[in-house]
C-alpha positions as CSV (number, residue, x, y, z in Angstrom):
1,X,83.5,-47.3,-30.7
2,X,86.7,-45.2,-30.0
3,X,90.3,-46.7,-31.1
4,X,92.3,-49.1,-29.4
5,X,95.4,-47.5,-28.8
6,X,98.5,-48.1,-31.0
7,X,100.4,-51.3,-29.1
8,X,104.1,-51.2,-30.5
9,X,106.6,-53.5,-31.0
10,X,110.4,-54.0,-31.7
11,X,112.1,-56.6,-33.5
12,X,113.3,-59.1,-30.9
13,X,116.9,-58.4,-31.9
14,X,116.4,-55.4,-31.3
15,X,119.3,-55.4,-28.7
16,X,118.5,-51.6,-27.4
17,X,116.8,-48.5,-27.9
18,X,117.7,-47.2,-31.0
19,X,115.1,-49.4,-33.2
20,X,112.3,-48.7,-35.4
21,X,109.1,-49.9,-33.7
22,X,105.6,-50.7,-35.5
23,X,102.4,-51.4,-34.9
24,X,99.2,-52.7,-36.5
25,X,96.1,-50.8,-36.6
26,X,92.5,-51.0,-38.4
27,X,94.3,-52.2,-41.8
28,X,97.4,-49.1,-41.1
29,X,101.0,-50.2,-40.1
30,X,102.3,-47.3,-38.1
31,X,106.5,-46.7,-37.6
32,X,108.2,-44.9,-35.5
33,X,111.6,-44.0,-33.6
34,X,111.8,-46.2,-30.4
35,X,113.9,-43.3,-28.6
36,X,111.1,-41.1,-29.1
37,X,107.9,-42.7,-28.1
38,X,105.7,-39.1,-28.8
39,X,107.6,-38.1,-31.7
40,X,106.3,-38.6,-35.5
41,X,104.6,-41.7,-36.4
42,X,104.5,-42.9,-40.3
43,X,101.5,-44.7,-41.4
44,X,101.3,-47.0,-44.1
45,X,98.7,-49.1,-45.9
46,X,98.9,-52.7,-45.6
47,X,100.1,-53.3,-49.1
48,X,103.0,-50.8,-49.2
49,X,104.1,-52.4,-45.9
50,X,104.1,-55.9,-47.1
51,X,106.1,-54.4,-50.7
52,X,108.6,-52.7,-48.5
53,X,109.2,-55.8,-46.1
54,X,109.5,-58.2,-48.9
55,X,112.4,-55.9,-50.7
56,X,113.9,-55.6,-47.1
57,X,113.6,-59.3,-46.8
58,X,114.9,-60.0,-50.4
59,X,118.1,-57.3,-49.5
60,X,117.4,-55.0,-52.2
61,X,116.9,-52.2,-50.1
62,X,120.1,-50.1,-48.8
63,X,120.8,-48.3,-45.6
């Protein structure tokens, strides 16, 4: 059975193209650049996603 491509999404406030989107795939989150849809992807396990949301979330993370 071959892979369902990745299908990506952006934060609905997300009020133009310069966003990061994500997408969900066999237990990997994958993130990239929106203005680049065939650029680099970053892939992450489910468990350092949900770490990494929750400090983003609690505003402990700076830009």
């Amino acid at each position: 059975m071959a892979d369902q491509p990745a299908r990506w999404r952006r934060s609905s406030r997300c009020e133009s193209h310069t966003c990061v989107e994500v997408a969900f795939t066999s237990g990997r989150v994958l993130a990239r650049d929106s203005k680049v849809d065939d650029g680099p992807v970053l892939e992450f396990g489910a468990g350092p996603w949900q770490a990494f949301c929750a400090e983003l979330k609690a505003g402990r993370l700076r830009g």
